[in-house]
C-alpha positions in Angstrom: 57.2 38.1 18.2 60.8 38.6 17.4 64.0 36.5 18.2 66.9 37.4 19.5 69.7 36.0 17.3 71.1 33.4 19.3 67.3 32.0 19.9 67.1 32.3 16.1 70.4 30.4 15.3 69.1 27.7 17.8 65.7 27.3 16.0 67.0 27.1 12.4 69.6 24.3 13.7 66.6 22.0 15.0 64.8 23.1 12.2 67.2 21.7 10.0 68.2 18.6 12.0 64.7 17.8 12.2 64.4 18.5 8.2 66.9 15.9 7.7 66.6 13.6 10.0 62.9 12.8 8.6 64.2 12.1 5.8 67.0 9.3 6.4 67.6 7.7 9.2 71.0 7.3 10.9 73.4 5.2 9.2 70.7 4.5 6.7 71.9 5.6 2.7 69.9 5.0 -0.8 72.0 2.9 -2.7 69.4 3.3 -5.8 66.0 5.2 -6.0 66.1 5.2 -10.2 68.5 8.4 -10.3 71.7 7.2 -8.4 72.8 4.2 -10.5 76.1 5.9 -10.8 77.0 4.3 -7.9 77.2 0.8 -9.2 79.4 -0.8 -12.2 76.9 -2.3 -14.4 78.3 -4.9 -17.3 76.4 -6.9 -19.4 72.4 -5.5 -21.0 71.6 -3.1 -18.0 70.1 0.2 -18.2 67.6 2.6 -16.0 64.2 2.8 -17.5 61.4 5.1 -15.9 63.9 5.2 -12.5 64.2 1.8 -12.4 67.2 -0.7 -13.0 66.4 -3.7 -15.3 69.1 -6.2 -15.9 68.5 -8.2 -18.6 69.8 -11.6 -20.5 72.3 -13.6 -19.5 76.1 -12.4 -17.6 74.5 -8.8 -16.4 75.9 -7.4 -13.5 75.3 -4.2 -10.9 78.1 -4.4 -8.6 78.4 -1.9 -5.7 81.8 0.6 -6.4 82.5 1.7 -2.9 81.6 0.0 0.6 82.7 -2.2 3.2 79.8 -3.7 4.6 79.6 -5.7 7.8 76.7 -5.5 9.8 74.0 -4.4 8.1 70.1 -4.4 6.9 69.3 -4.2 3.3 65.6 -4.0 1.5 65.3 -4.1 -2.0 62.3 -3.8 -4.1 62.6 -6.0 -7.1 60.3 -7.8 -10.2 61.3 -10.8 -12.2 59.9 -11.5 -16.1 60.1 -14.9 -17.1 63.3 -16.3 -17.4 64.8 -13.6 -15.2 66.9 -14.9 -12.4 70.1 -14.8 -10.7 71.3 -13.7 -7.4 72.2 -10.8 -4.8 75.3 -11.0 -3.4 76.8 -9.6 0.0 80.5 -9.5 1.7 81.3 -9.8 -1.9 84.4 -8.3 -4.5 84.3 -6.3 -7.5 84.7 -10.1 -9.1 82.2 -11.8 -6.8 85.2 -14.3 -5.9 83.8 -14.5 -2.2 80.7 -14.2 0.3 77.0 -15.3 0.1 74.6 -15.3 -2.7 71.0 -14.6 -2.0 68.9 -16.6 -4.9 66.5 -14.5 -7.5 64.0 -17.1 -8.9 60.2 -16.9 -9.1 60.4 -19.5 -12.1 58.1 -22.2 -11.4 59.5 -24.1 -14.9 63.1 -23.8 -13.6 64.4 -27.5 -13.8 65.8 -26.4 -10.5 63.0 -26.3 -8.7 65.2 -26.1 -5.3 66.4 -23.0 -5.3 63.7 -20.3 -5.0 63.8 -16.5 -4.4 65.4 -15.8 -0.9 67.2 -19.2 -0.7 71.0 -18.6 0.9 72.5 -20.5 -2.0 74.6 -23.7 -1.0 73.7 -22.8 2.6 69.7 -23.0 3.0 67.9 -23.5 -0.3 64.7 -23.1 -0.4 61.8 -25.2 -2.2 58.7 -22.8 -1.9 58.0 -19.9 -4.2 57.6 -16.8 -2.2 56.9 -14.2 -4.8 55.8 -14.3 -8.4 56.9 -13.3 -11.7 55.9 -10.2 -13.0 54.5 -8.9 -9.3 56.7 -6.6 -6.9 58.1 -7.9 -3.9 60.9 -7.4 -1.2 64.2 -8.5 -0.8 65.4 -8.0 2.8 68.6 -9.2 4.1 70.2 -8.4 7.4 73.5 -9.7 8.5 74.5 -9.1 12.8 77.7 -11.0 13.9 77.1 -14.5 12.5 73.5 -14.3 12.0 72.2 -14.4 8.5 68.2 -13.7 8.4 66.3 -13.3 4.8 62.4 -12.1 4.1 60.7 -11.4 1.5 57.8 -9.3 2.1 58.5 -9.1 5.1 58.1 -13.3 6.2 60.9 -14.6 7.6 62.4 -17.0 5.0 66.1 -18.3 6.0 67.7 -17.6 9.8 71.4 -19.1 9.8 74.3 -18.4 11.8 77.5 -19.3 10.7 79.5 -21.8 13.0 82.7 -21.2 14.5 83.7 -24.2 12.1 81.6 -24.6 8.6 81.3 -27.2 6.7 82.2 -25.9 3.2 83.4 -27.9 -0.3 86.1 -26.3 -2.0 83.2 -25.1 -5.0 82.2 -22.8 -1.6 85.4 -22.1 0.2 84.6 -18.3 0.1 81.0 -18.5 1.2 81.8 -17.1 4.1 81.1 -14.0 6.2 83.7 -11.4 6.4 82.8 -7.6 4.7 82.5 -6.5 1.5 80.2 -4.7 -1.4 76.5 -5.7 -2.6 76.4 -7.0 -5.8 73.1 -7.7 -8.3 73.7 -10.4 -11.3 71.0 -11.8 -13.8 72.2 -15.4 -15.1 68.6 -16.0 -16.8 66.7 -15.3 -20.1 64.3 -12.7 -18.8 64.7 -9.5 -17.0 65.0 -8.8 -13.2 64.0 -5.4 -12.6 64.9 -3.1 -9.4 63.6 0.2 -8.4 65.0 0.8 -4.6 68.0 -0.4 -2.6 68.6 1.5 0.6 71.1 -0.4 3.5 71.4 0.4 6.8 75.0 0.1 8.3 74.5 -1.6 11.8 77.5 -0.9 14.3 80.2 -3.0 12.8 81.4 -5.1 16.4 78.8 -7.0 17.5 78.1 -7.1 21.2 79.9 -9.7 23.3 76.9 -11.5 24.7 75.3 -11.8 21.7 78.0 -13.3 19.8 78.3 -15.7 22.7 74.2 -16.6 22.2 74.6 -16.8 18.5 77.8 -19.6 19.0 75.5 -21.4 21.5 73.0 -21.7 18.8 74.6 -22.3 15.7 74.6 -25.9 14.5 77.8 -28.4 14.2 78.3 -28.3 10.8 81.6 -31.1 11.2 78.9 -33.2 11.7 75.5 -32.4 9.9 74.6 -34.3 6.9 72.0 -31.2 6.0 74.5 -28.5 5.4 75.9 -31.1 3.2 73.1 -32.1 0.7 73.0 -28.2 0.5 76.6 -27.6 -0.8 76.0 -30.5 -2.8 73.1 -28.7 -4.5 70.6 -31.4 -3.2 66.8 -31.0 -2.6 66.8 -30.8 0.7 62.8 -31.7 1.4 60.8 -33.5 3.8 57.8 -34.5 1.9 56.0 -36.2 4.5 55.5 -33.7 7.7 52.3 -33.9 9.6 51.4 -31.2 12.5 50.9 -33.6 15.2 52.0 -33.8 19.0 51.0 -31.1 19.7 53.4 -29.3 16.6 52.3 -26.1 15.3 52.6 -24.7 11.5 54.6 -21.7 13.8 57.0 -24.1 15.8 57.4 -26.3 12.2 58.3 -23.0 10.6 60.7 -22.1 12.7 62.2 -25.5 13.3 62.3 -25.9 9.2 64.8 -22.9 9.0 66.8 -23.8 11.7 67.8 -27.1 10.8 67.6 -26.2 6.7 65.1 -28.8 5.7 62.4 -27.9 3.9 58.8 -28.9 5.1 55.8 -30.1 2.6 53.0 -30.0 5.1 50.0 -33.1 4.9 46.4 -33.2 6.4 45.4 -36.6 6.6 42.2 -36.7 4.7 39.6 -39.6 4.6 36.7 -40.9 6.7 37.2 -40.6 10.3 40.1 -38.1 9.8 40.5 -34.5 10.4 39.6 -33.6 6.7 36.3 -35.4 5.5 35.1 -32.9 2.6 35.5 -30.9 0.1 34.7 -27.4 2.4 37.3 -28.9 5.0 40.1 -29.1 2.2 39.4 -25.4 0.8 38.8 -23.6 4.3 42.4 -26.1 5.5 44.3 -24.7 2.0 43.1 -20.9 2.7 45.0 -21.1 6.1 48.1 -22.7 5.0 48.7 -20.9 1.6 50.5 -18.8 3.5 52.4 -20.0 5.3 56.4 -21.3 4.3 55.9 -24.6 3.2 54.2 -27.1 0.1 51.0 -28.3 1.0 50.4 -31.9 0.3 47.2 -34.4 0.4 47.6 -37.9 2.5 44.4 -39.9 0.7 43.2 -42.3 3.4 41.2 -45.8 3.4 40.6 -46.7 -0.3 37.0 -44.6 -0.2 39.5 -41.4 -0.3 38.6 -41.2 -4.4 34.7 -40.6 -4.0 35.1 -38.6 -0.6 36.5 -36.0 -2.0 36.4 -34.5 -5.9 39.1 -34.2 -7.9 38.5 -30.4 -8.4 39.3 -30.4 -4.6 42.4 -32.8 -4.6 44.1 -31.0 -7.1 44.3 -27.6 -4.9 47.2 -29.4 -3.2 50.1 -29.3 -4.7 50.6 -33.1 -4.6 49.0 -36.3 -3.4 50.0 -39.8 -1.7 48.6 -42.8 -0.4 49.9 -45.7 1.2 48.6 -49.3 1.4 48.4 -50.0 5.1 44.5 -50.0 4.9 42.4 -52.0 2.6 40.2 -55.6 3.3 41.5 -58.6 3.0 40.2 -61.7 1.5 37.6 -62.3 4.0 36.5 -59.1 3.8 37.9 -57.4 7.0 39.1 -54.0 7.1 42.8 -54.3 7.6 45.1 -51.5 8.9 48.4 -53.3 8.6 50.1 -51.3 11.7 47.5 -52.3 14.5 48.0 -56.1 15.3 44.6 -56.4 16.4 43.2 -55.8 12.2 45.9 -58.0 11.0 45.0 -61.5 10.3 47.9 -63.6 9.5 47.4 -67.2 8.8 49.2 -68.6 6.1 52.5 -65.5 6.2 53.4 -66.5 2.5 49.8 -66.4 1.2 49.7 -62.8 3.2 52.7 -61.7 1.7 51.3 -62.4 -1.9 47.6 -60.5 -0.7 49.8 -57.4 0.4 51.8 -57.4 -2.9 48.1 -57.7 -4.5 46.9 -55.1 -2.6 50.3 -52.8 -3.1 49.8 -53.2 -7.0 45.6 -52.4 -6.7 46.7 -49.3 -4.8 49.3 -48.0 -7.5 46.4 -47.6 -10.1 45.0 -44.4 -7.9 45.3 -40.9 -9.0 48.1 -39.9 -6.5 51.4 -38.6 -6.7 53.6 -40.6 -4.4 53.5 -43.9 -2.9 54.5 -43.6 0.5 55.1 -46.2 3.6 56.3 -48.3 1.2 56.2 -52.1 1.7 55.5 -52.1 4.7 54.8 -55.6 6.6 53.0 -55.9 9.3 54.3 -57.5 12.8 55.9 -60.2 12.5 56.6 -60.5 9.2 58.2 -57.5 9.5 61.4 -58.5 11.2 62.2 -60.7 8.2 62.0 -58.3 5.3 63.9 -59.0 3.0 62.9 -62.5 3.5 59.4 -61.9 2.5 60.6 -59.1 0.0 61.7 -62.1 -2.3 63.3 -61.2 -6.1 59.9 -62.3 -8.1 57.6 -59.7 -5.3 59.9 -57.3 -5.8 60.0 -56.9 -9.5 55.8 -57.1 -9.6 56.0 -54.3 -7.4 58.7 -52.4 -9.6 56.8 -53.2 -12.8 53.3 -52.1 -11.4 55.1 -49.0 -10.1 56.9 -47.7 -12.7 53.2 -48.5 -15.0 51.4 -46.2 -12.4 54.1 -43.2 -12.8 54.2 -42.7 -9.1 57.3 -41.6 -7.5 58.2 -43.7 -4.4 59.0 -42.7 -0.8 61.6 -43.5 1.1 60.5 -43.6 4.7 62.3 -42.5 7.9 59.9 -43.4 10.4 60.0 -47.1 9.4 63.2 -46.9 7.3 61.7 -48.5 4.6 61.5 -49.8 1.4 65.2 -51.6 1.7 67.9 -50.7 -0.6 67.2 -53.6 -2.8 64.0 -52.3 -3.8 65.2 -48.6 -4.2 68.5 -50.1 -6.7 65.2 -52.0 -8.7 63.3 -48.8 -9.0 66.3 -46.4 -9.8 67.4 -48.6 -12.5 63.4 -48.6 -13.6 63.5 -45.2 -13.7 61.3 -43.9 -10.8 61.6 -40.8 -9.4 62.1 -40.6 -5.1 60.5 -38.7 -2.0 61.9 -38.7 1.4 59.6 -38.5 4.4 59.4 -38.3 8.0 55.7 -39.0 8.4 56.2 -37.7 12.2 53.7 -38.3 14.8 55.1 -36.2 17.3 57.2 -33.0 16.7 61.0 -34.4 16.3 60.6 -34.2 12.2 63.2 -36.7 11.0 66.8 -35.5 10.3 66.2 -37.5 7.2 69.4 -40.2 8.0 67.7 -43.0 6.6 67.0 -41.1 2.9 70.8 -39.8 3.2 71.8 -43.1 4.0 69.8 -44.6 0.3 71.2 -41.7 -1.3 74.9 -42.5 -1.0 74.4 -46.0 -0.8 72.0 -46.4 -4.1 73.7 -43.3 -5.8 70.5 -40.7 -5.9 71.3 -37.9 -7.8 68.9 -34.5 -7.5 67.2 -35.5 -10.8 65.8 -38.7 -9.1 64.0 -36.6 -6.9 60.3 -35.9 -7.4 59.7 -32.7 -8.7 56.4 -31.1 -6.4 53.8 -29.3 -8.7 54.1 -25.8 -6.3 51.5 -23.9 -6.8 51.3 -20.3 -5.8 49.0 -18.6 -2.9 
């Protein structure tokens, strides 16, 4: 059958239109598919092998040459060698004098061990490896009004909205969101390789109402310590979170990247817990693996060591104990918190039995002391009391013997400053944890509290041994 030629001028126009809307989407554009690379300025040990962009060695840029992003999605697909790393930078310059920098860090040696692929540097760093070296992965980053959200491979990694009013030192004055180019830059030994950018320009006002919903949202940043630790290029880690009250590994997840404090998740494993054997630890670990945060061990009751193997045990990536459970001298089993198992009749000679016990717990193959010197009630509203100079230097000798970093505890805001000045100068490395009961994780204030008033610096901070999924 023939057309007519207005019928036929009709059908090659949707014929085309649908020819090229198949292949790009509206407002979407390739910003690098292995032949295009002519739209970046690249300085430093770059070049385009088999179609795909490898920057390599330290001081190697690919900076975007035209653009004036806003709103927008990006997705890249990228690879890091060892020793590659650096960053990917949006509502940037030509000198990347200003806007955010996404990190680019699957290193599990880097010293820091803070900042990990996806992290929104000085903003939301993050302490969980999300992609390996040598192994593909996506980058996406989308940016809508004041909302900053990151993923890689697709799991939601960082959701921030910028305040009306952020906190900012003057290192980060310019990280701020405003418009600007996309920008790649290695600072490591090793290569980071990219074969695909594409962006999607999203309409450049953003609607009213959601604006309004975004402000309602966003956090005070005049007067959160979190955003602060951050600028500061602090850890910024919770190492004591347990799923309890009824708080799901969901609701933790999203509750982690709102408030910017990383979660190391703990099972409480011993007899008459919810973990009692090796099978429960493996089938626990192949649930959480994936999920955005370190997985840690609590060891409960002092049978903990022949309950469970070490092969087992050392699937988390660390371990801790505490010394609230053991049996005293007359051989009761002793939980120090429940009044009712605590039998106090001479409070000196108990003071000396805890110390005794604290010591006989240090020699166990875990990680991290946690609770720390805790006293039971009464004893425990004169701490420092019992806490005497000649207890507290046993403790700090048999401590720093045992090689265990030491916790400082936000639910019982514990050990005291004296003891954390004793172990700082002894060299010990730190932990902070909430160990929650319910689902209002700690904001951490007692630990920031320690850290300015005992001087912590981010290399007195225990380093976790992360491993990957």
């Amino acid at each position: 059958m023939q057309m007519n030629k207005p019928a036929f001028l009709l059908f090659m126009a949707l014929s085309l239109f649908t020819l090229c809307f198949s292949c790009s989407q509206p407002g979407s554009k390739v910003l690098f598919d292995g032949k295009n690379s002519d739209l970046w300025n690249i300085t430093g040990q770059a070049a385009v092998k088999d179609r795909i962009l490898v920057l390599a060695g330290t001081n190697t840029k690919a900076v975007l040459k035209k653009g004036d992003y806003t709103n927008f999605k990006l997705t890249l697909e990228l690879l890091t060698t060892p020793g590659g790393k650096g960053r990917l930078w949006f509502h940037t310059d030509p000198m990347l004098a200003k806007g955010y920098a996404i990190a680019i860090n699957n290193d599990l040696q880097d010293t820091e061990w803070w900042t990990k692929s996806g992290s929104l540097l000085s903003v939301r760093n993050l302490t969980k490896s999300f992609a390996k070296e040598n192994q593909w992965f996506t980058l996406t980053v989308q940016v809508e009004g004041k909302a900053v959200t990151v993923n890689i491979n697709d799991v939601p990694v960082i959701e921030y909205i910028e305040p009306a009013r952020p906190y900012r030192t003057e290192t980060h004055a310019q990280t701020l969101l405003s418009s600007g180019l996309f920008a790649l830059e290695n600072s490591g030994s090793g290569e980071i390789q990219c074969r695909s950018i594409k962006v999607e320009a999203l309409p450049k006002k953003t609607a009213p109402d959601i604006i309004a919903r975004q402000e309602s949202e966003a956090l005070d940043e005049t007067k959160d310590p979190i955003i602060r630790l951050h600028q500061e290029n602090f850890p910024v880690l919770d190492f004591h979170v347990h799923l309890k009250g009824g708080l799901t590994k969901e609701q933790a997840a999203k509750q982690s990247r709102r408030l910017g404090i990383n979660y190391a998740i703990a099972p409480n494993c011993g007899i008459g817990f919810p973990i009692t054997n090796d099978e429960q630890i493996y089938a626990y670990l192949d649930s959480m693996r994936s999920q955005p945060f370190i997985l840690a061990m609590q060891a409960e009751g002092r049978e903990w060591i022949t309950t469970f193997s070490p092969e087992a045990r050392a699937q988390f990536d660390y371990v801790f104990t505490d010394a609230l459970t053991f049996t005293d001298s007359k051989g009761r089993r002793t939980r120090l918190w429940i009044p009712e198992e605590t039998w106090i009749e001479d409070e000196q000679a108990y003071m000396d039995l805890i110390v005794d016990k604290i010591c006989e717990v240090l020699k166990e193959p875990v990680d991290i002391y946690v609770n720390p010197c805790f006293l039971p009630s009464p004893m425990d509203q004169r701490y420092d009391e019992f806490w005497t100079e000649t207890r507290m230097n046993k403790f700090v000798d048999a401590l720093v013997k045992s090689g265990k970093a030491l916790e400082i505890n936000e639910k019982y805001r514990i050990p005291n400053k004296a003891i954390l000045l004793k172990a700082k100068a002894a060299g010990v490395k730190f932990t902070f944890g909430s160990n929650n009961t319910t689902p209002d994780v700690s904001d951490l204030s007692y630990s920031i509290q320690m850290i300015k008033e005992c001087g912590l610096t981010a290399q007195d901070i225990y380093r976790p041994k992360v491993k990957l999924n």
